[in-house]
N, C-alpha and C positions, 0 to 999 in steps of 0.2 A: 835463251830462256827455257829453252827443252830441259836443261838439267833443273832447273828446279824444284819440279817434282820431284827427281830423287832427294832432293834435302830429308824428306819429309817418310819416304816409302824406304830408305837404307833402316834406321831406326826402328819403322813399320814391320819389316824383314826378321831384324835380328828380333824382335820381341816375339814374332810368330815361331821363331827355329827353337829357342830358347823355352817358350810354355809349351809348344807339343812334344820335347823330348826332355826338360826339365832336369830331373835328378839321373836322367842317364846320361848326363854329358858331364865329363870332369870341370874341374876348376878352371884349369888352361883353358881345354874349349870354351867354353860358358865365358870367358875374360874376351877369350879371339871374337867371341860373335857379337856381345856384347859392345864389348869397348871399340872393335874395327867398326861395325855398323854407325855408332858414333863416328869417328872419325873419317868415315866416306862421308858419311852427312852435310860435318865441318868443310871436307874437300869441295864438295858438288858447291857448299854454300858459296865457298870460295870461289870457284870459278865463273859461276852466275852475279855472282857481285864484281867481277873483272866483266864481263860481258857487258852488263850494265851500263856502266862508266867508258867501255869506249866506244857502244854502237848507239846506247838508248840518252844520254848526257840528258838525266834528270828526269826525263818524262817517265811516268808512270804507266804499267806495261801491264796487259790481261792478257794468262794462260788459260786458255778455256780447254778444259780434259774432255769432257763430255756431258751431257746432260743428265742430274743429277736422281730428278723423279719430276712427274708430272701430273696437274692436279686440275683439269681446264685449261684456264690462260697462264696457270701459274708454274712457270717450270722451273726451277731453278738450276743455273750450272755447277757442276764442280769445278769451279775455276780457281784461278791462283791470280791474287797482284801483286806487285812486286812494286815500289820504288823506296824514295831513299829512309823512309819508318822500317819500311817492310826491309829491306837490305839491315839495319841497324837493329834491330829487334833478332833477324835472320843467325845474325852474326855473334850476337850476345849468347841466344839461345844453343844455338851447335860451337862454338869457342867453348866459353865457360862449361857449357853442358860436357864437352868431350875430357873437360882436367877433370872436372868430377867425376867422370866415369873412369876415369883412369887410378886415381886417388881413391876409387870405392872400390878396386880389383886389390889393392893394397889393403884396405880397411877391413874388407869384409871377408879376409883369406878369414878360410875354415870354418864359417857359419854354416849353419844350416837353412838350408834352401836359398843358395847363392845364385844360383840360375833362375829360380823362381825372381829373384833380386834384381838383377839385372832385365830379365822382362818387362818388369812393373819401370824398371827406368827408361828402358828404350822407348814402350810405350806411351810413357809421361810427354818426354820431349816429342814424340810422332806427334802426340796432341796440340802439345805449347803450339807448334811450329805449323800448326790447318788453322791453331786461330790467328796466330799474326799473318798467314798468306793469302786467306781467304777473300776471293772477292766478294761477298755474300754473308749477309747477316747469319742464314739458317746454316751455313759452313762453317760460320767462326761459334755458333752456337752449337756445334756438337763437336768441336775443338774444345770448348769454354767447359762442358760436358766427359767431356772423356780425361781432362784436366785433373775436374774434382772428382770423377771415379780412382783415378791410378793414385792421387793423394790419398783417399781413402785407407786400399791396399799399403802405401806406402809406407803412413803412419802408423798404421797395425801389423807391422810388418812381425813386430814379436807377438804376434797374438796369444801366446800361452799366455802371457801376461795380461788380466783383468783392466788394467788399466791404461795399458796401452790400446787396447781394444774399444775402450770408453774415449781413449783420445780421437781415436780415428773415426768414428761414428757420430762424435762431438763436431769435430771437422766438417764430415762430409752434409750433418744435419743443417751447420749453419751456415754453410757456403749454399747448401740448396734454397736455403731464403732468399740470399741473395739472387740468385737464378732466377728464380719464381717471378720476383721481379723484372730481372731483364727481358724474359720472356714474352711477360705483358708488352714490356717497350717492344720490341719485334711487332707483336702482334699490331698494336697502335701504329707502327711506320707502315707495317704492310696496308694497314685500312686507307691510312693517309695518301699514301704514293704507289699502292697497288704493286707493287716489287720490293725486294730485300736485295737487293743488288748494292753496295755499298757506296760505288762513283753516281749513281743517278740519282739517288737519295740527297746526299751531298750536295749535290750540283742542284738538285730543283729545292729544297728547304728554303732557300733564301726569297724566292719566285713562288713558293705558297705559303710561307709563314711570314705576318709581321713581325716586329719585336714584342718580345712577352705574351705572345700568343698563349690565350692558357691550355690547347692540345698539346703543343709544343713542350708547354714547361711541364705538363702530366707524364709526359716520354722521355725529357731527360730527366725526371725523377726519377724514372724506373729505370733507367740506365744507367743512373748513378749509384740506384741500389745495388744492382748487378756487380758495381766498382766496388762498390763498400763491402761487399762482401768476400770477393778474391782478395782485395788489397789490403783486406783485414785493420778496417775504421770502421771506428763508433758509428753503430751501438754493434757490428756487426766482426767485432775483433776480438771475442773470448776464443776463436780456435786456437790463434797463432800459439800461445805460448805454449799450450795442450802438446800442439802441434811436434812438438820436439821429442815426444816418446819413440818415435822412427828412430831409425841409424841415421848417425852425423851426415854422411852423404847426402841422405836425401834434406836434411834439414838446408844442406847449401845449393842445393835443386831448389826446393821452394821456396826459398827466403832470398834468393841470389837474383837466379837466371830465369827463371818460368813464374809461377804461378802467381804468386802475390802481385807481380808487374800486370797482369793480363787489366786487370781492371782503370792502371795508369792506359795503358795502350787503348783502350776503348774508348775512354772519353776523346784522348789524342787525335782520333783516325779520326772519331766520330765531331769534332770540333765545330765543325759548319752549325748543326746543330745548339750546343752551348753557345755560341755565340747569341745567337737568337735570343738565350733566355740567361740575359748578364747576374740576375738575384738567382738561379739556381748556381751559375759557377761560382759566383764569386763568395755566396754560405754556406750552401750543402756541398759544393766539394771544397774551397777553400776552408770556409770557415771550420768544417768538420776534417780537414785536414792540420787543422794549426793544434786542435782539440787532440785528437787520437793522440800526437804529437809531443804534446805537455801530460797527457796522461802515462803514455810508454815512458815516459822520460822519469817519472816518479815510482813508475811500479819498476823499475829495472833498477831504480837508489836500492833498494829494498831484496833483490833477487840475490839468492846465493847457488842456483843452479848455474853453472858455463853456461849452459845453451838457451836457458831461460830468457838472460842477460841481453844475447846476440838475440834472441829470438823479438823482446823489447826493443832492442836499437832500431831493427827491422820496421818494428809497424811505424816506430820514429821518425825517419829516414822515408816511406811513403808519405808520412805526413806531409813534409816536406815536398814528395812530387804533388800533391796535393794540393799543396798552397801554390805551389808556380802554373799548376794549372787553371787554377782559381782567380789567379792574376792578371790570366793572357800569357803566361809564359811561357808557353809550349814546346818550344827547343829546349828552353833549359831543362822543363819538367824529363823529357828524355834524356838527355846529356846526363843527369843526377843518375838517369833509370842505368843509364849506361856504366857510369862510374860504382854506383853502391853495387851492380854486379861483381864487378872488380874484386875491392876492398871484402864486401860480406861472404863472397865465395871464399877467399883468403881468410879471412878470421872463423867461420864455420868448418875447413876443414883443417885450420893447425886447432881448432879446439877437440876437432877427433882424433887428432894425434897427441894431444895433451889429456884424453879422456884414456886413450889404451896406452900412454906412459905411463900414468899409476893404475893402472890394473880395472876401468873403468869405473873412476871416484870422478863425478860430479860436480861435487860440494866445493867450490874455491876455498873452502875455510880450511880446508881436509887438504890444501897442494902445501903452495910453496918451496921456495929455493928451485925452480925449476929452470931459471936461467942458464945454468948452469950443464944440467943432464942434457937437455933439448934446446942448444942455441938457433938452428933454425927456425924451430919454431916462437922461440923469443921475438925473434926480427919479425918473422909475420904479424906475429903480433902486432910490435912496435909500430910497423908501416902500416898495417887494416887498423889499426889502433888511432893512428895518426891521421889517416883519412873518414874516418870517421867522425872526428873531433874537428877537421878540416885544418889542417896543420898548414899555416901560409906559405904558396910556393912549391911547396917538397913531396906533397901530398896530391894523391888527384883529387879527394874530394874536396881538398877547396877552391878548386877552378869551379865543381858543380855546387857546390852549396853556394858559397858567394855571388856564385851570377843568378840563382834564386833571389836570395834578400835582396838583391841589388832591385831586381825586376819588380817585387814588393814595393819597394821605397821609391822607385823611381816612380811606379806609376801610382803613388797618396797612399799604400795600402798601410797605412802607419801599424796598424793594431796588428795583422798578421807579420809584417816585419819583426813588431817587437817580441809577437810570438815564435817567429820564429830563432831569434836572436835569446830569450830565456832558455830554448830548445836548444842549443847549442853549449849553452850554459852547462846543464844537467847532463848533455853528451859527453861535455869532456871530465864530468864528478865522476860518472859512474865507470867513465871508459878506461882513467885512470887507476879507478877504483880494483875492477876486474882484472889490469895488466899486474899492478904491485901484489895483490893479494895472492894471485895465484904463481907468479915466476921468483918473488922476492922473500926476504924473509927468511924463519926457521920453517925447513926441509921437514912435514906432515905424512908425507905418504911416500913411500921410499919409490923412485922413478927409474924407467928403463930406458938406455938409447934407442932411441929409433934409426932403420936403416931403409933402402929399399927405391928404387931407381924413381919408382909408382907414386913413394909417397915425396919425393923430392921433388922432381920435376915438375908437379901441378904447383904446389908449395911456392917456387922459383919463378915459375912464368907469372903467377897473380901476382907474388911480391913487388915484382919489377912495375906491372900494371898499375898497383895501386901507387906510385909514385906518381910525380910529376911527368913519366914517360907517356902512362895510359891520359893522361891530358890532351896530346898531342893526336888521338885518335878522333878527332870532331865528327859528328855523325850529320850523313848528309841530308841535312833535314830543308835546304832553303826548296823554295816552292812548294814544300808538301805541307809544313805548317808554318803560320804566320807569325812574324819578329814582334816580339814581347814588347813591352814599353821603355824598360831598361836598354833594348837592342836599339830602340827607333832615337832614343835620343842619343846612344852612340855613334849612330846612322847621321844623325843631323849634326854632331860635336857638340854637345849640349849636356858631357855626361859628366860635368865637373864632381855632382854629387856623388859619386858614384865610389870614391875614396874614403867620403865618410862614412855613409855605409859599410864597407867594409873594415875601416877601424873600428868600429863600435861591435860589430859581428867580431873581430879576433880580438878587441878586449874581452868581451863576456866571455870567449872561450879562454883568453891568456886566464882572467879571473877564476873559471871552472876550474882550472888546471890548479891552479894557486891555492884554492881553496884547497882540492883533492890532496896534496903535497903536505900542506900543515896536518889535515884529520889522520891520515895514513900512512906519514913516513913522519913528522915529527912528533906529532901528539899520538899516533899509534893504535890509533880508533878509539882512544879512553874514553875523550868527551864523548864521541857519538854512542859506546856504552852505557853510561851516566844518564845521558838524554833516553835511551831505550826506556829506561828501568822508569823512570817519571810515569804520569797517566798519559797524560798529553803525546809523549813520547811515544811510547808505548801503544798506541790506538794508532797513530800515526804511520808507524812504521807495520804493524798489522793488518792497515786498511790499504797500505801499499803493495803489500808483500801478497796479498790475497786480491790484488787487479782491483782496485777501488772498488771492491765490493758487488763488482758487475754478474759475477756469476753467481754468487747470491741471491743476488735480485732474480734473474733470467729466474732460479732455480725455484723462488716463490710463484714469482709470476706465469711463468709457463711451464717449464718442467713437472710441479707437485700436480697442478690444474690437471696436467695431461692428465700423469700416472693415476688420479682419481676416478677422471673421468674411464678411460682404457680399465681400470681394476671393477668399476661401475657395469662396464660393460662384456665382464672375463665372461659374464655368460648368455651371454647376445638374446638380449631381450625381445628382439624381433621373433628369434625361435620358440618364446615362451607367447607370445599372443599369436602365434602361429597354432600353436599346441591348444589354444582355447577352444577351437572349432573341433578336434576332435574329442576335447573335452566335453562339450554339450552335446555331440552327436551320441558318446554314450550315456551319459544323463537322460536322452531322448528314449536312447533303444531301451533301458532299465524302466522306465516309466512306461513305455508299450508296450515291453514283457508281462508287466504286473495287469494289464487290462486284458490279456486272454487266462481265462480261467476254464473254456470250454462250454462252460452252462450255455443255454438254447436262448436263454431271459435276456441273458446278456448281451449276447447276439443284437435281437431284436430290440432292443433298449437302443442300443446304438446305432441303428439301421433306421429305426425311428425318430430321434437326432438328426440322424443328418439330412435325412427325405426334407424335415422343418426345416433345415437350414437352406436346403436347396431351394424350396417352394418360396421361401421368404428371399432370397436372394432375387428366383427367376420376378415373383408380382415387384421388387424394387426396380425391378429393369426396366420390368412393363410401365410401369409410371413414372 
């Protein structure tokens, strides 16, 4: 367990060598420190997940560094835990995180400030990777922290660009809400249980909290807010699609393997907790996951950005871990976290290799026939295309999304089921949607082959993954979180229903798909033009395409308020009633100037004044 701090400090490393010598290091070096620092990471991961499994078999294991800081009784460590979340999270985070780095050595040839680039990534993942190993609330909270700083950066990475820069500070604005939040919950467990230690917390909730406690449910509100805000759900999900103004790379960093997941992982670890308080899991994260859910799913019908698109499937797709956590299903909910890694890393970066084959054009309307120029990247498509939609069998995502609804339905959750089953619906319309438009078809924007060892080989390893192969990878979750309802009745052979459920889930999909094949390969999007041009239509497809009108709203509601107030106050009114006092002080001197005139009368007139005033003063004393 010695090496697992390196996971964490190789990344650490190369992001320090990488900012303090920057634009003096060529492309090659900057790739070597870069992308190798990854790669030791992945290794160390590696080795410490073998160490695991054959000395520790399942128990959960504290690396204590040192003592962190000290405040009285309250010290907390810098320590690391490690079991089978932590191994699986471990592994997601330095795997997938090391093809991207390697596919963003490829991507990002001949940019400017390429090493500044790879900094902000090393340090991303050093972050990801202190909050999933963290034994310690206030450790995983300046993981959760240095997270949404390196997004920040990330996002605004072209900051000459106005609006990239507007992206990224949109981002970092409303992920800090959700913080705010979490925060408080920190504060609340530390009042309750006098420590942030993560295993003692856990282990005593049950032994000071009844059910529905209402301390209890006030704390995982805040910690749910904390989720809603990384995992980008209502009301707390206008970053994500923002979110995409970054380079492709980073977009499959944070939509894949790190950040968006961070706030699934917290409620996960933190579970002991929700248990406690069944009406927060089962409405504010499920039921606000089925929501987020059907809403990504309608504004992405509507998107004609590539990455906007993927960027919608994304918050989609958390919904989903959202409802299995909402459910009790808490392996599944990982298993999913594990799989849409896969699949969304695969589809975000053959979309950056289909964004620099035509000369970086965006607009799917603007591709077409690309089948053809770029057949790898077709197939990624096709297979992140296809596990996305949950392709029966062939696909990994439908080993993890079917044993969601299954866990729904098995255990009454009728209403999120079938939400989750429309959601599938509209994944395979629009998934269909985005593969035909942009690879089929007449040739829009004349395309280049792609070559290059970088951009292949991540390409190849996700593809393979998102199959039925990456299925085969089970995450070692028994003992660390509790089997779902769907598992227990397969536990007891009880799980007859469990086949209808998923006919009904691959009908609605076979029908999404069905549907998508008539509007855009035989009817050719006529009708759904026809239908635009209507009112009805028309409002429709505007209120989709513009996020249900959410930013809108934020932008009455808080945004104008701010700017009012902040323009109200351009010239700090404090400083102006501060100014009064020397305002009346010369008013004073002017008015005391004008009563010496010299004369002797005058004098005496007022020396005479005030004698009365004194003498009437001193006989009020006396009496």
């Amino acid at each position: 367990m010695s090496m697992l701090a390196w996971t964490f400090i190789c990344p650490l490393i190369g992001f320090l060598i990488l900012a303090s010598l920057r634009d003096r290091l060529s492309e090659t070096m900057a790739t070597i420190v870069g992308v190798g620092s990854m790669a030791l990471s992945a290794i160390f991961a590696l080795m410490t997940s073998l160490d695991y499994f054959q000395n520790y078999h399942g128990q959960a294991v504290n690396v204590p560094l040192w003592t962190w800081l000290k405040v009285g009784e309250f010290a907390p460590a810098f320590g690391l835990q490690f079991d089978g979340l932590t191994l699986t999270m471990t592994a997601i985070i330095t795997g997938v995180g090391f093809l991207i780095h390697l596919f963003a050595s490829w991507y990002m040839k001949g940019e400017d400030g390429f090493a500044r680039f790879f900094s902000y990534l090393n340090l991303f993942v050093a972050s990801m990777l202190l909050l999933v190993q963290a034994d310690n609330l206030l450790l995983l909270y300046l993981g959760w922290e240095g997270v949404g700083i390196c997004s920040y950066l990330l996002i605004g990475f072209y900051y000459s660009e106005r609006a990239n820069g507007r992206a990224a500070i949109k981002a970092f604005t409303v992920t800090r809400v959700g913080d705010v939040f979490l925060a408080i919950g920190l504060f609340l467990l530390f009042r309750e249980f006098g420590t942030l230690t993560i295993s003692e917390i856990i282990t005593k909730a049950p032994e000071v909290f009844s059910v529905n406690n209402p301390t209890m449910i006030l704390t995982t509100m805040m910690l749910v807010g904390g989720a809603w805000g990384k995992s980008a759900q209502i009301p707390l999900h206008t970053w994500l699609a923002d979110a995409m103004a970054g380079p492709t790379p980073v977009s499959a960093l944070i939509h894949a393997a790190t950040m968006v997941t961070a706030g699934v992982y917290l409620i996960a670890r933190m579970h002991p907790l929700f248990v406690l308080t069944p009406e927060v899991l089962l409405y504010w994260v499920g039921g606000v996951g089925a929501i987020s859910m059907l809403v990504a799913g309608f504004c992405a019908l509507a998107q004609t950005d590539i990455k906007r698109i993927l960027a919608y499937s994304t918050m989609s797709q958390l919904g989903y871990m959202f409802i299995a956590l909402g459910v009790g299903a808490w392996q599944a909910a990982i298993f999913h976290l594990m799989t849409h890694a896969f699949f969304k890393a695969l589809l975000f970066l053959a979309s950056g290799a289909v964004i620099l084959s035509v000369h970086h054009e965006q607009n799917i309307f603007k591709m077409g026939g690309l089948y053809k120029k770029i057949p790898l990247v077709f197939a990624c498509f096709v297979v992140g295309g296809g596990a996305l939609v949950a392709l029966p069998w062939v696909t990994v995502g439908f080993y993890s999304k079917e044993a969601i609804l299954w866990e729904a339905y098995a255990g009454g959750y009728q209403t999120l089921f079938w939400a989750g089953v429309v959601g599938a619906f509209l994944t395979s319309v629009y998934t269909f949607r985005l593969i035909w438009i942009t690879f089929f078809g007449e040739e829009k924007t004349h395309a280049h082959k792609l070559s290059g060892i970088s951009y292949w080989l991540p390409l190849t390893v996700l593809l393979v993954l998102s199959t039925g192969v990456g299925a085969l990878l089970v995450p070692p979750l028994t003992g660390v979180l509790p089997l779902g309802p769907g598992a227990l009745l397969e536990q007891a052979g009880d799980a007859h229903a469990k086949h209808t459920a998923e006919y009904i889930a691959v009908g609605f999909m076979a029908a999404g798909l069905l549907l998508a094949v008539i509007l855009y390969v035989f009817n050719k999007g006529r009708l759904l033009e026809c239908f635009k041009k209507t009112a009805i239509g028309g409002a429709m497809y505007h209120w989709c395409y513009h996020g249900l009108g959410f930013d809108a709203l934020y932008d009455i509601v808080f945004v104008k308020p701010f700017l009012a107030i902040a323009k109200a106050l351009r010239n700090d009114p404090v400083d102006k009633l501060i100014n009064v006092f020397p305002a009346l002080a010369s008013v004073g001197n002017k008015l005391t100037a004008k009563t010496q005139t010299g004369l002797l009368r005058t004098h005496a007139i007022s020396f005479g004044f005030g004698l009365i005033i004194l003498l009437i003063l001193a006989m009020m004393m006396v009496v």
